[in-house]
C-alpha positions as CSV (number, residue, x, y, z in Angstrom):
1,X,17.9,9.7,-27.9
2,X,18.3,9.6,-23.8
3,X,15.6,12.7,-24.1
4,X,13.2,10.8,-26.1
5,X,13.7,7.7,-23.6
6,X,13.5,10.1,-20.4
7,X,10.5,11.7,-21.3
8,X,7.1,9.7,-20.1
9,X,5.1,8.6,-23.1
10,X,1.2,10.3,-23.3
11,X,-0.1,7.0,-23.5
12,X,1.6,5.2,-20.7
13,X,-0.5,5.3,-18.0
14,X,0.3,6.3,-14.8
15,X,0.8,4.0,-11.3
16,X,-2.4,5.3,-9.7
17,X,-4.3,4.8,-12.8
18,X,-3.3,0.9,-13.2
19,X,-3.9,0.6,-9.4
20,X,-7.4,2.0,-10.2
21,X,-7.7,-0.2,-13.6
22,X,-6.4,-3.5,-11.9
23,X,-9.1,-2.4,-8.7
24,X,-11.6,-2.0,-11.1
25,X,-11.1,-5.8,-12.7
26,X,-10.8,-7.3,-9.2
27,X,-14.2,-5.8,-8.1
28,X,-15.4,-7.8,-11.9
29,X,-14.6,-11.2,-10.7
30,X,-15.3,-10.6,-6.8
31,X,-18.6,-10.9,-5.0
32,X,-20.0,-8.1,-2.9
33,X,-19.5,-10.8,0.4
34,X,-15.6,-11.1,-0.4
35,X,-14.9,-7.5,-1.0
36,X,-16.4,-7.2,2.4
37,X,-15.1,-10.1,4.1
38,X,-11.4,-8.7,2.5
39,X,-12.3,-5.2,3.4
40,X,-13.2,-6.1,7.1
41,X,-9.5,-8.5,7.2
42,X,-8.3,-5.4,6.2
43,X,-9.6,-3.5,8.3
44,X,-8.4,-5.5,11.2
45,X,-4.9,-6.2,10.1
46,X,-4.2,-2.5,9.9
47,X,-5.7,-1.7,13.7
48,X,-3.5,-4.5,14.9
49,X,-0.5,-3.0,13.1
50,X,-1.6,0.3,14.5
51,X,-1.9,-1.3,18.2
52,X,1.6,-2.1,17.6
53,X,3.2,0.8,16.9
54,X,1.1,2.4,19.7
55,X,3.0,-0.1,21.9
56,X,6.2,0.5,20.5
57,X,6.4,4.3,20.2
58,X,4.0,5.0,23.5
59,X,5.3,9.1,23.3
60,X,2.6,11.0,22.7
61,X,5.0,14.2,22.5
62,X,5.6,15.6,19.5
63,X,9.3,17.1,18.5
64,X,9.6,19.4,15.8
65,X,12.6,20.4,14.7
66,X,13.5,23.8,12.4
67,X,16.7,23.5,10.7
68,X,16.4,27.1,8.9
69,X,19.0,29.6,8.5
70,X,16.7,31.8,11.1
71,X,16.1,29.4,14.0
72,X,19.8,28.6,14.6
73,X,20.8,31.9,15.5
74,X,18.2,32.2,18.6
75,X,18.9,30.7,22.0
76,X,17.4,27.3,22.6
77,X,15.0,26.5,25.0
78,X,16.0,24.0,28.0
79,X,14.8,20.3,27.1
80,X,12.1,19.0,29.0
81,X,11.9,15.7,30.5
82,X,9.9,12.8,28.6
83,X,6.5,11.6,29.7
84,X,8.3,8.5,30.6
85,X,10.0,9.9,33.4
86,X,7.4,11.6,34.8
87,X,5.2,8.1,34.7
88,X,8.5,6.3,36.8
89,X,8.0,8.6,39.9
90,X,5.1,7.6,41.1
């Protein structure tokens, strides 16, 4: 029984599929001037939220980290200092 409940039904669409399908009947009942005008507030709600996090996380480094078996047996290299403390000795 729990196999037959676990195991997705052909039929059942998937998530992406109903986002498409529920896209599809938005677009019906939308003019061309509000899909743009939404588009466009869109648009500009995600650059703010991207100006944001530019604000918030200025580092522009990028850390990597390699937690394989192989990588903890080498030495580690010295740590450098962050862009911020270069920027505070002017």
């Amino acid at each position: 029984m729990n196999d037959i409940l676990a195991s997705p039904d052909p039929d059942d669409p998937s998530l992406e599929e109903l986002f498409l399908k529920a896209d599809r009947i938005g677009r019906k009942y939308q003019t061309p001037e509000e899909i743009e005008a939404f588009e466009q507030a869109l648009k500009t709600e995600v650059e703010a939220i991207s100006a944001q996090v530019d604000q918030q996380f200025p580092e522009q480094e990028v850390e990597m980290m390699d937690y394989s078996p192989a990588s903890r047996s080498r030495k580690k290299p010295p740590l450098t200092k962050s862009r911020k403390t270069k920027s505070r000795k002017k």
